[in-house]
LOBA-569517 format. One record per residue (C-alpha): residue in three letters; x, y, z; residue number from 1. Coordinates in Angstrom, 2 decimals, decimal comma. Example, Ala and Ser with C-alpha at 12.3 -4.5 7.8 and 13.67 -1.06 7.14 Angstrom:
! LOBA-569517
  residuo        u        v        w  num
      ALA    12,30    -4,50     7,80    1
      SER    13,67    -1,06     7,14    2
***
This chain:
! LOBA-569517
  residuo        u        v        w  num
      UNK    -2,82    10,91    39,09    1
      UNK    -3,35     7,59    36,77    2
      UNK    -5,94     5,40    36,73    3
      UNK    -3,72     2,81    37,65    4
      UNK    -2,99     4,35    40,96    5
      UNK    -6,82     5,03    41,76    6
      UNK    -7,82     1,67    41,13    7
      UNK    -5,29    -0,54    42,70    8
      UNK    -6,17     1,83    46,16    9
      UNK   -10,10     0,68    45,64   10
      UNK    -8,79    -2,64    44,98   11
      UNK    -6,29    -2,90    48,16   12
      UNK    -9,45    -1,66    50,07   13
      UNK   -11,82    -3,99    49,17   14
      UNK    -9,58    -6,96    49,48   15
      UNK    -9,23    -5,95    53,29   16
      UNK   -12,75    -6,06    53,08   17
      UNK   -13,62    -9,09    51,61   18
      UNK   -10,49   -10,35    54,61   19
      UNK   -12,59    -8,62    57,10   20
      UNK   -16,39    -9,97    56,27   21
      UNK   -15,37   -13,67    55,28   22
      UNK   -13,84   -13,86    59,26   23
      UNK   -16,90   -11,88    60,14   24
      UNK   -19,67   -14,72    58,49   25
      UNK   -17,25   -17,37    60,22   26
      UNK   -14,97   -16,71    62,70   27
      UNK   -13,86   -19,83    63,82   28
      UNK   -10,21   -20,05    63,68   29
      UNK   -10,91   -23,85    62,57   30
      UNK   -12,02   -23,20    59,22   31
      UNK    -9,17   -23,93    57,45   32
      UNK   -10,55   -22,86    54,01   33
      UNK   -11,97   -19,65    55,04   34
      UNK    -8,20   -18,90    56,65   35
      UNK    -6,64   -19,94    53,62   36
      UNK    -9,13   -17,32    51,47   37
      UNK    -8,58   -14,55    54,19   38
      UNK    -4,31   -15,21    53,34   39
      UNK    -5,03   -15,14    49,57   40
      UNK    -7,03   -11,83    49,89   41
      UNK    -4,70   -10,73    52,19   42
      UNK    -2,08   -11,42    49,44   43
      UNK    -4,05    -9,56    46,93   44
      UNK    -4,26    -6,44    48,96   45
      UNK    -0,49    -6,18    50,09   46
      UNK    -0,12    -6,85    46,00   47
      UNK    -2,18    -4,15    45,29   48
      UNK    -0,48    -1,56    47,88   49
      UNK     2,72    -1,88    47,30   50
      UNK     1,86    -1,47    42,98   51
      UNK    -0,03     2,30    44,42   52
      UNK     3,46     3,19    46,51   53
      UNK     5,35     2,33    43,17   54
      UNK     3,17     4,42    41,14   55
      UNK     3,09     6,85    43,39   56
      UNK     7,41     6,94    43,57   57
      UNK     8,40    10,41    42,83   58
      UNK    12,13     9,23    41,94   59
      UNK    13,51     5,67    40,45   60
      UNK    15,67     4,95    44,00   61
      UNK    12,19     4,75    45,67   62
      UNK    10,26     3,45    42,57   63
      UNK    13,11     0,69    42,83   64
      UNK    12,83     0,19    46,65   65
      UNK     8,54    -1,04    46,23   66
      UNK     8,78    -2,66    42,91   67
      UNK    11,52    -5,09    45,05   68
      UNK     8,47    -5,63    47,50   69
      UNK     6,12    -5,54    44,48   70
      UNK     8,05    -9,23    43,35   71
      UNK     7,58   -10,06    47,05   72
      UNK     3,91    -9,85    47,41   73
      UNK     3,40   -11,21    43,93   74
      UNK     6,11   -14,51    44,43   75
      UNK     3,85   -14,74    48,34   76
      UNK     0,73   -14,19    46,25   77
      UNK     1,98   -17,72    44,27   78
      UNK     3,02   -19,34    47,47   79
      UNK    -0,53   -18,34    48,68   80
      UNK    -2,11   -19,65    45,76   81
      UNK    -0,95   -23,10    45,93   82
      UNK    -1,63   -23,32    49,66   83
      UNK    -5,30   -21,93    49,03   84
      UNK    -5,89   -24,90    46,42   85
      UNK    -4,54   -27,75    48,66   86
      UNK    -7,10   -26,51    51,66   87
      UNK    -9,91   -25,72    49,15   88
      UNK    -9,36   -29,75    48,19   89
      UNK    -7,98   -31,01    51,90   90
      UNK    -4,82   -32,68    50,11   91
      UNK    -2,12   -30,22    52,21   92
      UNK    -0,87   -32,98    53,94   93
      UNK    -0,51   -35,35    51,18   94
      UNK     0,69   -32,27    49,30   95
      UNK     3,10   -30,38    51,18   96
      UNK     6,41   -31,74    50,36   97
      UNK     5,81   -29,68    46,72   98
      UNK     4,21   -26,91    48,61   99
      UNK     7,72   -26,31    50,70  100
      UNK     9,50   -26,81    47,53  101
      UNK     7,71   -23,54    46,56  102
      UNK     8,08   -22,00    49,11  103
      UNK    11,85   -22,71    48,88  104
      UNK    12,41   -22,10    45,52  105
      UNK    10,36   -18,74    45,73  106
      UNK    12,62   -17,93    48,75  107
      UNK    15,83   -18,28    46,14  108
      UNK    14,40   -15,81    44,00  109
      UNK    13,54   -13,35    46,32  110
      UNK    17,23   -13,57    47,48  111
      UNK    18,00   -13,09    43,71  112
      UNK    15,89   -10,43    43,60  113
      UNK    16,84    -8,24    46,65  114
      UNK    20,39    -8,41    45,03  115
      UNK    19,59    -6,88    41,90  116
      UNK    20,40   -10,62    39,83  117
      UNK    17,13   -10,08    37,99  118
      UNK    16,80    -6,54    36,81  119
      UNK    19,07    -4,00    35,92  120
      UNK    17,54    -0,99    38,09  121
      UNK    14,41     0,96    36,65  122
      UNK    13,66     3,18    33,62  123
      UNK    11,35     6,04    33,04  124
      UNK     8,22     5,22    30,97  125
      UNK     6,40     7,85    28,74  126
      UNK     2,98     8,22    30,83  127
      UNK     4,02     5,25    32,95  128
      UNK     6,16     6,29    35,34  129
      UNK     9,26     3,85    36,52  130
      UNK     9,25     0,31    35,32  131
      UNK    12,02    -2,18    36,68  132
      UNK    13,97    -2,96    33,70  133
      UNK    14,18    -7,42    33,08  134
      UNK    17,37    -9,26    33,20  135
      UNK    17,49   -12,33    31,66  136
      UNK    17,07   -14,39    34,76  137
      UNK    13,67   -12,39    35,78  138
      UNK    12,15   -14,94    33,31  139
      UNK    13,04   -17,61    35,97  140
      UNK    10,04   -16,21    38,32  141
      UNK     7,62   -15,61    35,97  142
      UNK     8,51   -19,71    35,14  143
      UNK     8,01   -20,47    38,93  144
      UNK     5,20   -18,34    39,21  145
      UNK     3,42   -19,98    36,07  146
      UNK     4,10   -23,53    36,79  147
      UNK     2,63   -22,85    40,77  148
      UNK     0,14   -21,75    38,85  149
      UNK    -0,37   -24,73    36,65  150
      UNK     0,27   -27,13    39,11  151
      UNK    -2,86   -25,85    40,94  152
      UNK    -4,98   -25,86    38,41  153
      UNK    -4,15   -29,38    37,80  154
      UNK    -5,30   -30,31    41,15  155
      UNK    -8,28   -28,61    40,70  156
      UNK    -8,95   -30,28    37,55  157
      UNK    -8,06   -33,56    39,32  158
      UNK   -10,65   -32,83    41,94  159
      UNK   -13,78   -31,69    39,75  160
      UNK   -13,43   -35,20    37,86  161
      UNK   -13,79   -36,89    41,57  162
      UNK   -16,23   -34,45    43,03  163
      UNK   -20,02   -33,98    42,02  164
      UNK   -23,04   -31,35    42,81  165
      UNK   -22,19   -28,28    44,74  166
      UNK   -18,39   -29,38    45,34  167
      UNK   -17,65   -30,45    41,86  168
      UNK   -19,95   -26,40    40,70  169
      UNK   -17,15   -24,87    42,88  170
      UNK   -14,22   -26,55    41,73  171
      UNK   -14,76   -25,60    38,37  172
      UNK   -15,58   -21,93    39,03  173
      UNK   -11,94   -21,32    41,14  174
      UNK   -10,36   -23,00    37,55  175
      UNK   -11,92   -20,51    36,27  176
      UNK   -11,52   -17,69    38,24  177
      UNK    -8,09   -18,11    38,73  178
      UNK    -7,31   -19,04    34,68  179
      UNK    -8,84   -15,43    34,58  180
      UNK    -6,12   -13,98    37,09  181
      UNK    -3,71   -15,62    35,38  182
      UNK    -4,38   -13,64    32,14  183
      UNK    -4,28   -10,31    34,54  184
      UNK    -0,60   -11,54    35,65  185
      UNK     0,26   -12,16    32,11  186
      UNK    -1,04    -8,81    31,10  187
      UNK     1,66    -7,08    33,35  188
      UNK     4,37    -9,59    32,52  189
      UNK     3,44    -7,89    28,67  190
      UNK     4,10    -4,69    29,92  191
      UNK     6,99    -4,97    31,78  192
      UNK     8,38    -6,47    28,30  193
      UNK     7,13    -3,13    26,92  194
      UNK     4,15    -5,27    24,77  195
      UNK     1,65    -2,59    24,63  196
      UNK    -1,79    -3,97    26,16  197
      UNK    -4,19    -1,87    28,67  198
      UNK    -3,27    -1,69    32,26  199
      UNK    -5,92    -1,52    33,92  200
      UNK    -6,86    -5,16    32,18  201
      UNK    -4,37    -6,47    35,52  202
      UNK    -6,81    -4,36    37,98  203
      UNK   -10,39    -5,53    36,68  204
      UNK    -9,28    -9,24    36,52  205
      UNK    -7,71    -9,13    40,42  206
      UNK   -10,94    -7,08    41,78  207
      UNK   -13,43    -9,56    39,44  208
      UNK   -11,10   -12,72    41,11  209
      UNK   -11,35   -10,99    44,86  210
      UNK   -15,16   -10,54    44,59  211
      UNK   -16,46   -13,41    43,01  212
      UNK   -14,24   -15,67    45,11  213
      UNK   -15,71   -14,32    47,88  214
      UNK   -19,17   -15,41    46,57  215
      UNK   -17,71   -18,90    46,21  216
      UNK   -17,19   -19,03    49,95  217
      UNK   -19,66   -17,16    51,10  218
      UNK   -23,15   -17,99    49,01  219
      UNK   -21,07   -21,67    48,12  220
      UNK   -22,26   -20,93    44,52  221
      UNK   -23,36   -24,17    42,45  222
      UNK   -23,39   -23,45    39,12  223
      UNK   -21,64   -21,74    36,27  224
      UNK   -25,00   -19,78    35,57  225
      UNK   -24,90   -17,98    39,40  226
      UNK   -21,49   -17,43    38,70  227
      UNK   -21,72   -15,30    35,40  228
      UNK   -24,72   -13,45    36,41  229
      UNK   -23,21   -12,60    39,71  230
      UNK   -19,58   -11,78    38,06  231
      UNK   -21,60    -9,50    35,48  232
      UNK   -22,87    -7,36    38,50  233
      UNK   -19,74    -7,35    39,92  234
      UNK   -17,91    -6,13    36,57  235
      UNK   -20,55    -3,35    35,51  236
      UNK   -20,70    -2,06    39,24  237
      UNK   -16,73    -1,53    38,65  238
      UNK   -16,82    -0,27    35,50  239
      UNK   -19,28     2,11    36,45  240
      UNK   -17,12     3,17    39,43  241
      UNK   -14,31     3,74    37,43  242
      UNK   -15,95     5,55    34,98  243
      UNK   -17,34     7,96    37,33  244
      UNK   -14,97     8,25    39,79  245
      UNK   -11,64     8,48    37,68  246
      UNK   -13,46    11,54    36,02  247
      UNK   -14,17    13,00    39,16  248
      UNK   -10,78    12,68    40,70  249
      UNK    -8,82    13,46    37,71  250
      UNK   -11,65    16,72    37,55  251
      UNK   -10,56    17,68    41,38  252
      UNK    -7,13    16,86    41,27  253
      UNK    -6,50    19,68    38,53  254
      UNK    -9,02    22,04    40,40  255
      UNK    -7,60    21,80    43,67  256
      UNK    -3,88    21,74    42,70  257
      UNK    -4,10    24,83    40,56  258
      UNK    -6,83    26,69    43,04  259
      UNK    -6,44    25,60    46,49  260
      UNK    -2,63    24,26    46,21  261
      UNK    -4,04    21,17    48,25  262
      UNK    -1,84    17,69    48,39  263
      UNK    -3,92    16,28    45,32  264
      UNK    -3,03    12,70    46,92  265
      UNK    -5,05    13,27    49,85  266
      UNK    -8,64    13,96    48,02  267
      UNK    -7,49    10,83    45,74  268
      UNK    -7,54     8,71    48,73  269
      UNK   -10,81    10,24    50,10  270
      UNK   -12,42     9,77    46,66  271
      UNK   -11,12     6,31    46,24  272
      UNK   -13,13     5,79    50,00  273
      UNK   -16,11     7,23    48,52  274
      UNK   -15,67     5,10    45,89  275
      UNK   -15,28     2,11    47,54  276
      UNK   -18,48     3,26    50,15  277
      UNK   -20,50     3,20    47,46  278
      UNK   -19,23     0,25    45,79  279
      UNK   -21,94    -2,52    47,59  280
      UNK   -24,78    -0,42    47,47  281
      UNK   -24,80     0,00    43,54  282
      UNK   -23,70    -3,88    43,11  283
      UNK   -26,78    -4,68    44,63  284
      UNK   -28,95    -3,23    42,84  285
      UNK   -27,38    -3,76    39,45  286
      UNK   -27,69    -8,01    41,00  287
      UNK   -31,26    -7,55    41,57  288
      UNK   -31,60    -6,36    38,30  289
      UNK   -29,49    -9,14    36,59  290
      UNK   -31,34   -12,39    38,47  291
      UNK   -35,00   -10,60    37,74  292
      UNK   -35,16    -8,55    34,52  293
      UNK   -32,26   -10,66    32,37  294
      UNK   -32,23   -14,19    33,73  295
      UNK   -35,92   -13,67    35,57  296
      UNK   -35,42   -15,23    38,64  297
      UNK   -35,70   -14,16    42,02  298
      UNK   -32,89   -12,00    44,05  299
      UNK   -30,87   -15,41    45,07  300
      UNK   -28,20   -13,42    47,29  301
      UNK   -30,72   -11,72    49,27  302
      UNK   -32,66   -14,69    49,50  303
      UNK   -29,57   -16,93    50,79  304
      UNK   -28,65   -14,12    53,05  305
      UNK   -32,22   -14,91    54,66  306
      UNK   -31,82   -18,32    54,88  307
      UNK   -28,08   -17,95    56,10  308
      UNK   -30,18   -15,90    59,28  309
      UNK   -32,61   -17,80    60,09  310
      UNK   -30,19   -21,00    60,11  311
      UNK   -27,70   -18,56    62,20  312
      UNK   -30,92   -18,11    65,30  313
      UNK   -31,17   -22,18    65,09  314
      UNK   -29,94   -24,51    68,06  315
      UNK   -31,53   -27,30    66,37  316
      UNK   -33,03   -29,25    63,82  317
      UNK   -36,70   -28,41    64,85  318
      UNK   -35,26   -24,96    65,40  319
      UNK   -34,04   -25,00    61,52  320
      UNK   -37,11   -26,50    59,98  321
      UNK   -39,27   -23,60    62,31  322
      UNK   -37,50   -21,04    61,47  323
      UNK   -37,74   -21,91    57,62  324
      UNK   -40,97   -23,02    57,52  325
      UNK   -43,05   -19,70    56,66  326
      UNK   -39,88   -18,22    54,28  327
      UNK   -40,15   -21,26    52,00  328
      UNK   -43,72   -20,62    51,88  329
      UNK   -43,09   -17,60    50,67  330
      UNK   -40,05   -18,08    48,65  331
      UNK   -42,19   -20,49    46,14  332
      UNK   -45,83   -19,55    46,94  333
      UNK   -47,26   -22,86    48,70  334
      UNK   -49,13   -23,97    51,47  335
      UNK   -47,16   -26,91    52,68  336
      UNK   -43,63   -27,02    53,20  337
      UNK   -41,56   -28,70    56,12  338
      UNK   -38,63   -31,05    56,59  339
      UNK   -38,21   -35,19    56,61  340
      UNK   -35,02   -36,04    58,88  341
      UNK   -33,93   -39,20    59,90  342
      UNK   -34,32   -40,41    63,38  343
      UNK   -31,47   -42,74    64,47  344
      UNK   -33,53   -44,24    67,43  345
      UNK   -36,53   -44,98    65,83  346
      UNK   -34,43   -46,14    62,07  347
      UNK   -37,31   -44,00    60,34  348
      UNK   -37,50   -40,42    58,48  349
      UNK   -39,88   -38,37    60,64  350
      UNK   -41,73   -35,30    59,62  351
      UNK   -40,81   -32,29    61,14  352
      UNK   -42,40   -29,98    62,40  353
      UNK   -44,64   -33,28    62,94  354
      UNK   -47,53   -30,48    63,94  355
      UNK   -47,83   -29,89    59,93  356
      UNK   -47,94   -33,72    58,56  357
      UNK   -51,26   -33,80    60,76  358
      UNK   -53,35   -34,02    57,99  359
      UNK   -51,38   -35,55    55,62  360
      UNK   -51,80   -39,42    54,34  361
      UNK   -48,37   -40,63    56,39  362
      UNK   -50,20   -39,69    59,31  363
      UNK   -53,48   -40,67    58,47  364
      UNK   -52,31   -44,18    57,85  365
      UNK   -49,62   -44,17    60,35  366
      UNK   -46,91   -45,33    58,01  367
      UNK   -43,46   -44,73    57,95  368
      UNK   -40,38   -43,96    55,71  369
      UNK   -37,44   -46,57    56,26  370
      UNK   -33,86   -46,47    54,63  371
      UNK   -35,39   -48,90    51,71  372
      UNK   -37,86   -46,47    50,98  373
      UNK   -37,73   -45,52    47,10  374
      UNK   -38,30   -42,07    47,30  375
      UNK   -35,14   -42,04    49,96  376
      UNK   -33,40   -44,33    47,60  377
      UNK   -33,45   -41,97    44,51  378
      UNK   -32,51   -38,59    47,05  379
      UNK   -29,68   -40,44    47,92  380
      UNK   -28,29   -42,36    45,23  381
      UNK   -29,92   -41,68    41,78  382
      UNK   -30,85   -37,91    42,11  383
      UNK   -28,21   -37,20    39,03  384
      UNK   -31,09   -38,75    37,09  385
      UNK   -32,88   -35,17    38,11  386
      UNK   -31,65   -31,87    37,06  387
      UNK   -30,20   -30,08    40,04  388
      UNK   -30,70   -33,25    42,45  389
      UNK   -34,19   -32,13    42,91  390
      UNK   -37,49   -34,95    42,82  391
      UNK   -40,58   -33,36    41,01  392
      UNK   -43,75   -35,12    40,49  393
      UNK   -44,40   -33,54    37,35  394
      UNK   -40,91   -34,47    36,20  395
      UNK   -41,82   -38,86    37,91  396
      UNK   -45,09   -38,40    36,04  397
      UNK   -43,43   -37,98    32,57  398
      UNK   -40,84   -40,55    32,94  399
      UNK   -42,85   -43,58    34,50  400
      UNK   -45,14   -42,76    31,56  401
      UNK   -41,79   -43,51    29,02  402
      UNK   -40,83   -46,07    31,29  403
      UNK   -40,76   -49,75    30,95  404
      UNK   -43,68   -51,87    33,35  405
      UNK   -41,01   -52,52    35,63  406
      UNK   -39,30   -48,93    35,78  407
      UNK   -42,97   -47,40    35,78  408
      UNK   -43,25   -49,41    39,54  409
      UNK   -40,39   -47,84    41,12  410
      UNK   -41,56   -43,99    39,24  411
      UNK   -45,21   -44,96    40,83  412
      UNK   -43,65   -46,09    44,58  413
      UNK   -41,78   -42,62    44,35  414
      UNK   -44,61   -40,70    43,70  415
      UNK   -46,73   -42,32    46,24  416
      UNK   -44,21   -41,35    49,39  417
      UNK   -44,55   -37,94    48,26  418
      UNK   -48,11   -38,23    48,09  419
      UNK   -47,83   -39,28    51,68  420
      UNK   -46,29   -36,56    52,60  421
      UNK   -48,30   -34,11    50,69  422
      UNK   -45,49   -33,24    48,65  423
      UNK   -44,77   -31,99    44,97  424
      UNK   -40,96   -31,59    45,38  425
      UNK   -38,13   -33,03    47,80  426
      UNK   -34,59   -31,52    47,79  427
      UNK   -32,15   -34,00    49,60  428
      UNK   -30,06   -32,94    52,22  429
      UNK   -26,45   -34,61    51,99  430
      UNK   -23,82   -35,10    54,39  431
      UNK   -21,04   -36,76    52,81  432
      UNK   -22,60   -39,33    50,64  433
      UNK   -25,07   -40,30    53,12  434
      UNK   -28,82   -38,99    53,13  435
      UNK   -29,82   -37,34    56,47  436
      UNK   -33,30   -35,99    55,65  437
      UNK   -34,83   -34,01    52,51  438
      UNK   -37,09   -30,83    52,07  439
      UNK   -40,31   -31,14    50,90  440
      UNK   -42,71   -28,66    49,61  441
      UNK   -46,65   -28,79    48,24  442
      UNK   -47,65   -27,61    44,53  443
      UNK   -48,15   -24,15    44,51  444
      UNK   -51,38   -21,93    45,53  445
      UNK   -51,69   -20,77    41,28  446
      UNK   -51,31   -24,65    40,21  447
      UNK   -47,90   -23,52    38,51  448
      UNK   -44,91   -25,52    37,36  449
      UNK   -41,71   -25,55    39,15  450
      UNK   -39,35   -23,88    37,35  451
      UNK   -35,65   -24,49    36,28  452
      UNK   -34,71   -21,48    38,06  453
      UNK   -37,08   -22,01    41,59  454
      UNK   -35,00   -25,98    41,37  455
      UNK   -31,75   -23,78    41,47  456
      UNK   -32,81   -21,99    44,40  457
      UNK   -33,71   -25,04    46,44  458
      UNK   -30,58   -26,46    45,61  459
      UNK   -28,85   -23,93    46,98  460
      UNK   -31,11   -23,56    49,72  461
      UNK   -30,41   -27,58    50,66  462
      UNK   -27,25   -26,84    50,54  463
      UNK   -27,42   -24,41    53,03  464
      UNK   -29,25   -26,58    55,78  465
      UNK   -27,42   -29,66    54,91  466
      UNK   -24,33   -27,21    56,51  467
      UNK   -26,45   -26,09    59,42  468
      UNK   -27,32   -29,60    60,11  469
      UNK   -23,69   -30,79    60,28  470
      UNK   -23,21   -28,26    62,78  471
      UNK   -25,83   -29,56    64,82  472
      UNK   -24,28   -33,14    65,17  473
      UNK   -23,51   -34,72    68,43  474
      UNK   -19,81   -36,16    69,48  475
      UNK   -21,41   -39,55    69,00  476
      UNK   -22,56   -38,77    65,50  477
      UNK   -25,95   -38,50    66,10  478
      UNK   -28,17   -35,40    65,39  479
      UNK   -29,66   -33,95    68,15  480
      UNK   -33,76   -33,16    67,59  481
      UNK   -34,90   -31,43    70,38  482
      UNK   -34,43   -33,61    73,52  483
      UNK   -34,25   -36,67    71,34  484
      UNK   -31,65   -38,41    69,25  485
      UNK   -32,17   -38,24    65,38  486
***
C-alpha cells in the first residue's frame, strides 16, 4: 500500500470533518460564507477519494474509469474555488456573469474529457501505479484551472487593498493559503508530465489548506503571526502522523498478508481512522507548545474557544459583558475589567456592568462619554495610529510627551476618559465602520506592561464580541441592553 493512498484517506476524512464541525459552530443555513467553505471542503474530500479509488485500481479500465472523475472533482474543486472567493468578499452578484462562464467552460471540458479528447487512455508507472497519459488538449484545463485560479486571487488582492484590521488579516492569509494549494496542484500537473517531484508534496499542501482554512473561519485569525504558528502545529502534527502511521501500516500490511491472509485494505482503513482519531489530540498539544514555549504567549485557541462559550450562553449585552467579566480578569491578571457600550436613548457610552464603575471617577463625578468624546474619537477613527487598534496609557503617555502643545491636549483628554473609567487599556468594538462600545481593562495586579502579544489577544477577543453584539441587534437597529434600548 503507498503512502499516497494512506494519506489522501486521512485527508478525505478530515475534510468531512472540518464540513461537519464548521456547520456544527454555525448552523444557520444563512451564512453564506460558512456554506461556501463547507462546498470547498466538500470539494477537497470528493478530490481526495476519488485519487485513493485510483490508486487503489487493480487494472488500467478501472484506474481509467476514477481518474475521469478525478478531472471532475478537481475542474468542481476550481468552480468551487471561485465561488468560495466571491462569498468570502460578497461580490457574487456583481461577479457571477464570469463565475457561469466557468462553470460553462469547465462543463466543455468535462464533455472533452468523458470522451477521451484529452488523454490517450492510461499507462503503468514503475512504483506508481496507472497514470492517465496527456493529450495535447489536456493542457487546455490545466489553463482554465490556472486562470480560475488567478482570477481569484486577483480579487482577493483587490479586496485586502480596500479592507483593513481583521478583514484585510484574513484576506491576505486565503492569498496565501490558496497560492500554497496552487503549488500542490502544480506538483501533480509535474507528475502527470512524468517531472519527477515528491507526491506526497500534493497531500501536505491540500490537508495544511483544509486545516488552516478552517482556522480562518472558525478563530477569524488576524494576523500573519497566528497564522504561521498555528499552520506549524498543524504541519508537525501531520508529519508526525505520517511518520508513525505509514510505518505502522506498511509494518501490518506485510504481517497480516503473509500470516493471517487478511484483506490488507481493510486494517489500512482502520489505521488511517486511528490515525485520523488521534490527529486533534496531538495538534493540540504540539499548539500549546508553539504559542507558550516558542512565541511565549498564552494558548490563544483555547482561550477563544472560551470566549466563543461564554458569548454562545449570552442573550444580551449585559449577558456578554457578565459572562466575560471574571475570564478577562483572569486572562490578563487585573482587577477591573468591564465593557463601555453605547446607549441610543440616552446618546451616551454607559458602563456596563454599571455595578463595577461604582467607584470609579465617571461615577464619582457623574460625567458622561458622548460621541465627541476623544478617547471614542481615536477607537473609532484613528486607532491605526495604535498597534493592533488597541489604546494603552503607557503607549498615550510616551507620545503626548513627543507631541507638539497642541497634540499633547488631545494625548492628555484621552488619557483622562480612561482615567475615568479606571482604565489602562480600551479595545474598540466595531460594527462596520461605526463604534458601538469598547473594552476596557485596569493595569495589572504585578504593575506589568501590556505586552505585544496580550494586545493580540484582545484584538481577537474584540473581535469576537463585536460579532456577538451584531447578533444581538434589534430589527430597528438598535441594541437591545436588558429591557432597555442601547
Amino acid at each position: 500500500m503507498e503512502l499516497l493512498t494512506v494519506a489522501s484517506l486521512i485527508n478525505c476524512i478530515s475534510s468531512l470533518a472540518l464540513v461537519g464541525l464548521v456547520l456544527r459552530i454555525n448552523p444557520h443555513s444563512h451564512n453564506k460564507q460558512n456554506r461556501s467553505y463547507a462546498l470547498f471542503n466538500v470539494g477537497i474530500a470528493l478530490t481526495c477519494l476519488v485519487t485513493l479509488l485510483w490508486q487503489l485500481a487493480p487494472n488500467a479500465v478501472l484506474a481509467s474509469l476514477w481518474l475521469k472523475f478525478l478531472f471532475f472533482s478537481v475542474t468542481l474543486l476550481g468552480v468551487l474555488f471561485l465561488y468560495f472567493v466571491f462569498t468570502f468578499l460578497d461580490i457574487f452578484r456583481k461577479r457571477r456573469s464570469e463565475f457561469y462562464a466557468v462553470v460553462v467552460l469547465s462543463a466543455v471540458l468535462l464533455f472533452l474529457d468523458w470522451n477521451s479528447f484529452l488523454t490517450a487512455g492510461v499507462e503503468l508507472r514503475p512504483g506508481l501505479g496507472f497514470w492517465p497519459a496527456p493529450k495535447p488538449l489536456f493542457i487546455s484545463g490545466l489553463v482554465l484551472w490556472s486562470a480560475s485560479f488567478f482570477y481569484g486571487i486577483f480579487w482577493l488582492a483587490r479586496g485586502s487593498r480596500f479592507s483593513e484590521g481583521l478583514r484585510r488579516g484574513q484576506i491576505r492569509f486565503m492569498i496565501l493559503s490558496c497560492s500554497v494549494a496552487y503549488l500542490g496542484v502544480g506538483a501533480f500537473a509535474l507528475l502527470l508530465y512524468q517531472v519527477p517531484v515528491p507526491s506526497a508534496l500534493v497531500l501536505l499542501i491540500s490537508v495544511y489548506v483544509a486545516m488552516v482554512a478552517f482556522a480562518v473561519v472558525r478563530y477569524r485569525l488576524l494576523d500573519l503571526d497566528l497564522v504561521v504558528r498555528w499552520g506549524l502545529a498543524y504541519s508537525v502534527t501531520f508529519l508526525i502522523i505520517l511518520s508513525l502511521f505509514s510505518s505502522a501500516v506498511l509494518l501490518i500490511d506485510r504481517v497480516v498478508s503473509r500470516f493471517l491472509f487478511i484483506n490488507s485494505g481493510i486494517l489500512t482503513i482502520l489505521a488511517a481512522c486511528v490515525a485520523v482519531f488521534f490527529f486533534n489530540p496531538i495538534r493540540k498539544r504540539i499548539n500549546v507548545f508553539v504559542d507558550r514555549f516558542i512565541f511565549k504567549s498564552p494558548d490563544f485557541e483555547s482561550v477563544i474557544t472560551g470566549i466563543d462559550q461564554a458569548i454562545d450562553k449570552s442573550v444580551n449585552i449585559e449577558a456578554v459583558a457578565s459572562g466575560l467579566i471574571d475570564l478577562f480578569k483572569n486572562m490578563w491578571g487585573v482587577d477591573h475589567a468591564g465593557f463601555v457600550f453605547w446607549n441610543q436613548a440616552q446618546a451616551k457610552f454607559q458602563p456596563v456592568p454599571a455595578s463595577l464603575f461604582d467607584s470609579q471617577i465617571l461615577t464619582s463625578l457623574n460625567e458622561s462619554i458622548g460621541r465627541d468624546d476623544f478617547l471614542v474619537k481615536t477607537l473609532e477613527s484613528e486607532r491605526r495610529l495604535f498597534r493592533f487598534g488597541i489604546v494603552l496609557d503607557d503607549e498615550l503617555a510616551a507620545l503626548g510627551n513627543r507631541a507638539f502643545p497642541g497634540e499633547r491636549t488631545t494625548f492628555l483628554k484621552i488619557r483622562r476618559t480612561l482615567r475615568w473609567l479606571g482604565a489602562s487599556v480600551a479595545a474598540p468594538l466595531m460594527l462596520k465602520e461605526q463604534l458601538v462600545g469598547f473594552i476596557v481593562l485596569g493595569p495589572k495586579k504585578n504593575n506589568g506592561a501590556f505586552t505585544a502579544e496580550d494586545r493580540k489577544l484582545l484584538s481577537h477577543v474584540s473581535e469576537k464580541v463585536a460579532g456577538a453584539v451584531s447578533k444581538i441587534m434589534m430589527t430597528d437597529g438598535k441594541l437591545e441592553l436588558g429591557a432597555r434600548g442601547v
